[in-house]
N, C-alpha and C positions, 0 to 999 in steps of 0.2 A: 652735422649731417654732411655727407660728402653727396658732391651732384656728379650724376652719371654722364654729364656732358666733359667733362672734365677727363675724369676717367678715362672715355671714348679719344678724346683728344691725345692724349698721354702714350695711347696703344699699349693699352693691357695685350700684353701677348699671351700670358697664362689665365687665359678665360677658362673657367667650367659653369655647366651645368647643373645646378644643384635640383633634385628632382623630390620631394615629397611624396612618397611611392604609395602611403598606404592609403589615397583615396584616389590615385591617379588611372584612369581610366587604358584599359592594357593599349588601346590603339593608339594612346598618344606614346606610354611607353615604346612600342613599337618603332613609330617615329623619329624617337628619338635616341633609338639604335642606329637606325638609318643615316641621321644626322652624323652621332659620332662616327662609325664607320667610314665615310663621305669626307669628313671634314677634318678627321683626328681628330674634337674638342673634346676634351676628356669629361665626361659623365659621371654625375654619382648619385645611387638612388639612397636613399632614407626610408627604413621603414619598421616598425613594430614586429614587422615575421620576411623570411627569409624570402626572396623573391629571386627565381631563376632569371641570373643573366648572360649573354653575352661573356665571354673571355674578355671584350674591351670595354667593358661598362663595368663601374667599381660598385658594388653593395655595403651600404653599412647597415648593419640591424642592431637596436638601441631595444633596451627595456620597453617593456609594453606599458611604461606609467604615462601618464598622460602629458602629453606637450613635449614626450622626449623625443621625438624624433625634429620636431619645429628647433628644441633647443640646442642638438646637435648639427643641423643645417645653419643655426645664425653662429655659433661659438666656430664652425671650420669656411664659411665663404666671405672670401672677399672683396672688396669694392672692383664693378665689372666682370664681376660675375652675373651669369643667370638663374634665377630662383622659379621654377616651375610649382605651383600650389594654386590652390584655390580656399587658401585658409588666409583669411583678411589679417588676424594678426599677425602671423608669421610673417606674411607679403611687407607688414608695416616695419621690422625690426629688418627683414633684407632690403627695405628701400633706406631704412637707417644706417647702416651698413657701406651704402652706396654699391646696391645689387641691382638690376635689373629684376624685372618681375612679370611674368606671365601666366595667365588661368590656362588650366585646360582648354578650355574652349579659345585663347589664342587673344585673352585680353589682357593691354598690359596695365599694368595698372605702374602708379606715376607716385612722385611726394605731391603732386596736383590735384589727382583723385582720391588717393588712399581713405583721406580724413572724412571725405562724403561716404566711403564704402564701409569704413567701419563706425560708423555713426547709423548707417541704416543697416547695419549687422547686428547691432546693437538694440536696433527699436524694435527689429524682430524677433531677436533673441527676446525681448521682453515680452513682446504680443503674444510667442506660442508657449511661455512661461508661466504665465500668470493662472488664476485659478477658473477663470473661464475662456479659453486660448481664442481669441481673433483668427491667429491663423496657421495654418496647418499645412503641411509637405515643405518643399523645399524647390530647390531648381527645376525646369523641367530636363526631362532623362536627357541625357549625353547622347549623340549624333553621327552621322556621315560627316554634315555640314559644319560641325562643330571641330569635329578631325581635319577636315579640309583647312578651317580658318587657322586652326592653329599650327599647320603642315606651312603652310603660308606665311605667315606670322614670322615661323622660326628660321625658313629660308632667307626671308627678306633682312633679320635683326643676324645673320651667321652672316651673311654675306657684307654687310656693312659693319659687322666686330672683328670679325677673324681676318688675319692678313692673306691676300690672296695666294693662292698655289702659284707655287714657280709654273713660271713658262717650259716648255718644252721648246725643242728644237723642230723644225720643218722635216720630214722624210729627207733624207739622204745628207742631213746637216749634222757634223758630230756639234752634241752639247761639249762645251770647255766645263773643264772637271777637274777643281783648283788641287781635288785629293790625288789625280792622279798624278805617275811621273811620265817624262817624258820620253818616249820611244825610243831607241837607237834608232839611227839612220841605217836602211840596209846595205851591206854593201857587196858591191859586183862579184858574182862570181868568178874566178880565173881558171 
């Protein structure tokens, strides 16, 4: 298992965003238009049926069988990437990876946490399984608040992965521009 700290140290320069489209709630897609837009970090969504994007956001769309689009996100990212899902074992196999990993709602999840999250994915998957189901629904519905966290979330984690934008020059200061050549000198009229 490779650790994301490591990674981070190294300066992955070629980070993307790997996005699990088909249950990703459109506002955080949104967002994360913005992001790549913003940033250049190249995008890519994943998903079972064709989802309009962006000229600068890449789509792949994978067979509709089940676990294809989780299988095509772990088999093309790699370590220092970001993994957008809220599917606990897809998150566990891009933390394996050495991915980063974010919920929708802007939680990361860790090789720290993972094992607690899918161990109670797990008990629940059993509880509304069984022949007289404990328990029933699922998350409560997705948010402002929850869009806000993870607007948040992904500022704070670009801004400490991606290498900063060049500086610019001050008003009336030429930038030096190694592509350019150098001027003739003019010379006096006679």
């Amino acid at each position: 298992m490779l650790d994301n700290q490591t990674v981070a140290r190294t300066g992955n320069k070629a980070m993307k965003i790997w996005v699990d489209a088909d249950a990703c709630p459109n506002a955080i897609k949104e967002i994360l238009y913005r992001a790549a837009k913003r940033t250049g970090c190249p995008i890519t969504l994943v998903a079972n049926i064709s989802i309009q994007v962006p000229s600068y956001v890449d789509m792949i769309v994978v067979p509709g069988r089940f676990d294809e689009a989780d299988n095509k996100i772990v088999e093309l990212l790699k370590a220092g990437d970001l993994t957008i899902t809220t599917d606990i074992p897809l998150a566990a196999q891009a933390l394996e990876k050495g991915s980063y990993v974010f919920t929708h709602r802007g939680e990361e999840l860790t090789n720290k946490n993972i094992g607690e999250r899918l161990a109670m994915r797990d008990l629940m998957e059993s509880l509304r399984s069984g022949t007289d189901p404990i328990v029933s629904g699922g998350p409560p519905p997705f948010g402002q608040r929850d869009s806000a966290k993870f607007a948040n979330q992904l500022d704070r984690f670009l801004a400490k992965h991606l290498p900063p934008p060049p500086q610019s020059a001050p008003p009336g200061v030429e930038q030096p521009d190694s592509t350019r050549l150098p001027r003739p000198k003019a010379q006096a009229e006679s």
